[in-house]
C-alpha positions as CSV (number, residue, x, y, z in Angstrom):
1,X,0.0,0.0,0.0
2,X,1.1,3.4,-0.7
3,X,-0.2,6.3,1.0
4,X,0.2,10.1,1.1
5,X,-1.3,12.6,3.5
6,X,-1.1,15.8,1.5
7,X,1.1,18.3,3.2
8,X,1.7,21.1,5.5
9,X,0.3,19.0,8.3
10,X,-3.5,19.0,6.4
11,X,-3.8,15.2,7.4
12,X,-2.2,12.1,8.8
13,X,-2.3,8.7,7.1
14,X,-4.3,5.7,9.3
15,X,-3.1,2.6,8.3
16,X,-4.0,-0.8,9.6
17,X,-2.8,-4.1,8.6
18,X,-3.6,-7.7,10.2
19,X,-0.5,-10.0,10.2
20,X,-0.9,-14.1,10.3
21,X,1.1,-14.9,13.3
22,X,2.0,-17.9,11.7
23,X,2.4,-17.5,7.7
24,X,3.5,-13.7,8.9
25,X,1.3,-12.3,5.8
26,X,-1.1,-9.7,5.8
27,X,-4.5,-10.7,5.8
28,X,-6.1,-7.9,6.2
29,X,-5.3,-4.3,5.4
30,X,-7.1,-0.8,4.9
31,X,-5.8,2.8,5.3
32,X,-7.6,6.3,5.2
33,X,-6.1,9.7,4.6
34,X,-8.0,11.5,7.8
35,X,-8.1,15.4,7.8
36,X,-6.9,17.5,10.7
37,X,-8.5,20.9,11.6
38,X,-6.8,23.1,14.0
39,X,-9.3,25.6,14.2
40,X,-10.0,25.9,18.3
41,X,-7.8,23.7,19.2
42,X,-5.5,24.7,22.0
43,X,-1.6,23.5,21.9
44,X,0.1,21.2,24.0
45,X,1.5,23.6,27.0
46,X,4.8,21.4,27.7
47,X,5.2,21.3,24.0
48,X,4.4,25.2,23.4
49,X,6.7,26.6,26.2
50,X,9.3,24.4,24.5
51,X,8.8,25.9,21.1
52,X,8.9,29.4,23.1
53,X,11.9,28.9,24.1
54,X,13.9,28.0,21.3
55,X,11.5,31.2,19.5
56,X,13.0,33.6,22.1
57,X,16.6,32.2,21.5
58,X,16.4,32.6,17.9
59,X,14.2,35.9,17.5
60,X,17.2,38.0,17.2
61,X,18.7,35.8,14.0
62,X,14.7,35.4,12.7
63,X,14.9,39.4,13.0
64,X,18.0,40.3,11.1
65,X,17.1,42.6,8.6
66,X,18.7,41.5,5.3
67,X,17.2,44.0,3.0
68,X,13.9,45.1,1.4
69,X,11.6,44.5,-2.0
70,X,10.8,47.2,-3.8
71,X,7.5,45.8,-4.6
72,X,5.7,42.1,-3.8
73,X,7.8,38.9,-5.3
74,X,5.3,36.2,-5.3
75,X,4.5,32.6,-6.6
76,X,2.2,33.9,-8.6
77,X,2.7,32.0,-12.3
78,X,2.3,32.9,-15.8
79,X,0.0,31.0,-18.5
80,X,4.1,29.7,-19.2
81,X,4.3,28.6,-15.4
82,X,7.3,31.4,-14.7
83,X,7.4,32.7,-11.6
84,X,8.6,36.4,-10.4
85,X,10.1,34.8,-6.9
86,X,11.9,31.6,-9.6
87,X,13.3,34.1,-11.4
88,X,14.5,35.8,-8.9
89,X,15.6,33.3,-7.4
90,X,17.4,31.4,-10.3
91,X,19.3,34.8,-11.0
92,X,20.8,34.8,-8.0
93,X,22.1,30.8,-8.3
94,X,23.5,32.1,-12.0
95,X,25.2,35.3,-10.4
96,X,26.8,33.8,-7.7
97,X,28.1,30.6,-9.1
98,X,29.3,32.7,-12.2
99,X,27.4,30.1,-14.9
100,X,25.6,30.9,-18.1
101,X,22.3,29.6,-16.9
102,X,20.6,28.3,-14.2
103,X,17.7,26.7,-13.0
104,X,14.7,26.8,-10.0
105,X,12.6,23.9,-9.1
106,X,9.0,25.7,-8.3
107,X,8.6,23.1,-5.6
108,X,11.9,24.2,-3.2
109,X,10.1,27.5,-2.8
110,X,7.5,27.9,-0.2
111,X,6.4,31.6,0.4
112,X,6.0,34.9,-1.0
113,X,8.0,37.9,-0.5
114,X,6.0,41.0,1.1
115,X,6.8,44.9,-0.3
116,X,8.7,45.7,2.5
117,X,11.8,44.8,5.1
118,X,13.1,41.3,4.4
119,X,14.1,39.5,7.3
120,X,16.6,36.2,7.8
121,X,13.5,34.7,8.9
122,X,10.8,35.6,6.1
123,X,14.1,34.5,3.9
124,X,14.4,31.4,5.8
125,X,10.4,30.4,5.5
126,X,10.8,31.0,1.7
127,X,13.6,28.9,1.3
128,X,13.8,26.3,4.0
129,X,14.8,23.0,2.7
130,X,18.9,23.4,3.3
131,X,20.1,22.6,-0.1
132,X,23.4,23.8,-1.4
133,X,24.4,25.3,-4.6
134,X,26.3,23.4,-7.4
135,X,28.0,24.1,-10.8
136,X,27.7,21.8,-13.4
137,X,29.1,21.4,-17.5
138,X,26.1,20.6,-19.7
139,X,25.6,20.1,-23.3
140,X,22.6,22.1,-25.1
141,X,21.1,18.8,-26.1
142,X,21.3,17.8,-22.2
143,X,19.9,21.3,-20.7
144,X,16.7,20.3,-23.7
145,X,16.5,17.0,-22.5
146,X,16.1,18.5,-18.6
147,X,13.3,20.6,-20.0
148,X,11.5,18.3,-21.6
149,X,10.9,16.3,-18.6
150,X,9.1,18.9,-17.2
151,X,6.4,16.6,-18.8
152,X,6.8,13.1,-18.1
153,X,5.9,12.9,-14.4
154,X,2.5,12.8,-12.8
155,X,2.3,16.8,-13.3
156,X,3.9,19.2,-15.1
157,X,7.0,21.1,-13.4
158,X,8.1,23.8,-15.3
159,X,11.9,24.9,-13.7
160,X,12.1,28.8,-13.1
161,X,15.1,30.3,-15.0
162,X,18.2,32.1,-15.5
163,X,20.5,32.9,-18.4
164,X,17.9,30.8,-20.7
165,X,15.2,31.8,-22.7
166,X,13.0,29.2,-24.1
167,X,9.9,28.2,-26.5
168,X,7.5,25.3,-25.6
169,X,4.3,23.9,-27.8
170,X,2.1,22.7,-24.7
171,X,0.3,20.5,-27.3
172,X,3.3,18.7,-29.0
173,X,3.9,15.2,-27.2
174,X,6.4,14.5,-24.6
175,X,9.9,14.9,-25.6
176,X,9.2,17.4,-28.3
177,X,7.8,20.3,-26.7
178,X,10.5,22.4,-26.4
179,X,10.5,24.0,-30.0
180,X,13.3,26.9,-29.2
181,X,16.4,27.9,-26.7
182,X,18.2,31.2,-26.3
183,X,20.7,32.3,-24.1
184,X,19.6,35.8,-22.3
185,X,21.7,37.8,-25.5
186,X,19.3,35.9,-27.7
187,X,21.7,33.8,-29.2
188,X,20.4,29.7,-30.0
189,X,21.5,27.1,-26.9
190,X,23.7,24.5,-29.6
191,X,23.2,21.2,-28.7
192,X,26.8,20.5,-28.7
193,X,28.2,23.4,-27.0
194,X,28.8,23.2,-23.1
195,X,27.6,25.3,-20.7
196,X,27.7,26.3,-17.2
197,X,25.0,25.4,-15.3
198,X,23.9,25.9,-11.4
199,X,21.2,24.7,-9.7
200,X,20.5,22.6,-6.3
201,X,21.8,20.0,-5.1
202,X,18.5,18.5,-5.0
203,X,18.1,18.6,-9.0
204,X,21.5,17.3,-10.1
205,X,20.7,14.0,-8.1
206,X,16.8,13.9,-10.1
207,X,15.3,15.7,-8.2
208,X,11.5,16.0,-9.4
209,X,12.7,13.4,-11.8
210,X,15.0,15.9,-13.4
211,X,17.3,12.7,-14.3
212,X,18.8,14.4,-17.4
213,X,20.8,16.9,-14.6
214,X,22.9,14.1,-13.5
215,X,24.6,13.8,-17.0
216,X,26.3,16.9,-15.7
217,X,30.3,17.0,-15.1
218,X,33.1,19.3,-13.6
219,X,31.0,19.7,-10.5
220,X,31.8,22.2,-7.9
221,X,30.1,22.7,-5.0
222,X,28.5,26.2,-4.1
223,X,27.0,27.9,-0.9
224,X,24.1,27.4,0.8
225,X,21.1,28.5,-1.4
226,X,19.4,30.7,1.3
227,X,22.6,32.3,2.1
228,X,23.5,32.6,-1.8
229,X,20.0,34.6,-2.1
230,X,21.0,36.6,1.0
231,X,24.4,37.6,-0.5
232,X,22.4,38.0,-4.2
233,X,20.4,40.7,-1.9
234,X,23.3,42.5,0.1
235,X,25.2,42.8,-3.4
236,X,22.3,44.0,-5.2
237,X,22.7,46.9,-2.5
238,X,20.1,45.4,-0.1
239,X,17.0,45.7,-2.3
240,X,15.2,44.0,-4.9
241,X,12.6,44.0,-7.5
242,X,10.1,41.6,-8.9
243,X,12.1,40.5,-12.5
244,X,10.0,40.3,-15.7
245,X,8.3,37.2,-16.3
246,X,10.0,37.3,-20.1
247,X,12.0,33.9,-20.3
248,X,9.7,31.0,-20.8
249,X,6.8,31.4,-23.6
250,X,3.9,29.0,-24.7
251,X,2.3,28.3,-28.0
């Protein structure tokens, strides 16, 4: 059996299964996705003075102001599927690992960035998972073949963008979507050339079954990719902008 509870605590999975004592198989199973509502419900006291206290000793880090948006940055996604925050985001991968492109996965980012002060800890809740940074060589016939399988799992997941402007026919089948590739001077991705590529290190071990990524040589490892977006910030001179949602077309 294979079961999923959604996320972000919605639900817990209930699963029951009756074991043979004697053949030690299952005889009987069942399982139910069972939703949780926290409205009214009061916490647990000995485990809410416990998360006080590690709240009070890391308010003053959660506080640290890093900078401030000019204007919202939010998940917010085009008819293409680009993102303000991905691009953003990708940019900063692409400036501070000094590649030609680079690329987002939609799914690493979980919040929205407020007009406004930007604090470590708004930073932190945007990008929480941990992952570092990586450089890799790719050819332009392996960077198409990442973007292609944007299509081939259970959903589409279009990657967010840097240094790479592309084309895709959403009605062409699977592996034949992608229908054009630029670099950000407008110039066509060759698929023999190599280029410079940085991204997590989530993707370049298939990550969102991005399997084409680990093709990828001359590896170096990068920083941290929240603190790489909070260095992006302090060397853009502490303030940033929503980017144009220009890179990734449909037709």
């Amino acid at each position: 059996m294979i079961i999923q509870s959604y996320s972000y605590g919605t639900a817990f999975s209930d699963v029951d299964l009756l074991i043979d004592r004697e053949t030690k198989e299952i005889v009987k199973k069942q399982a139910a996705i069972i939703s949780t509502y926290h409205d009214g419900t009061l916490p647990d006291k000995k485990i809410k003075k416990m998360v006080d206290s590690y709240s009070a000793d890391k308010q003053m880090m959660l506080d640290q102001k890093i900078g401030q948006a000019v204007a919202p940055i939010t998940k917010d996604k085009t008819a293409s599927g680009e993102r303000p925050i991905g691009n953003l985001i990708a940019d900063s991968h692409r400036e501070n690992m000094n590649t030609d492109i680079a690329f987002m996965n939609p799914g690493g980012i979980r919040a929205n960035l407020d007009e406004g002060e930007l604090t470590w800890g708004e930073l932190y809740t945007m990008l929480p998972f941990g992952t570092n940074l990586v450089k890799l060589t790719l050819t332009g016939a392996e960077i198409k073949e990442a973007l292609e399988q944007q299509w081939t799992g259970n959903f589409q997941t279009i990657m967010q963008t840097s240094g790479l402007h592309y084309t895709y026919d959403k009605d062409a089948p699977r592996g034949q979507k992608v229908v054009a590739m630029t670099d950000r001077d407008g110039n066509a991705i060759q698929p023999d050339q190599a280029y410079t590529v940085a991204l997590t290190n989530y993707l370049t071990t298939g990550g969102d079954g991005f399997t084409a990524f680990k093709k990828g040589h001359d590896s170096v490892e990068g920083p941290p990719t929240l603190d790489s977006f909070i260095t992006y910030i302090i060397e853009s001179g502490g303030s940033v902008a929503p980017p144009e949602t220009n890179r990734i077309k449909v037709q």
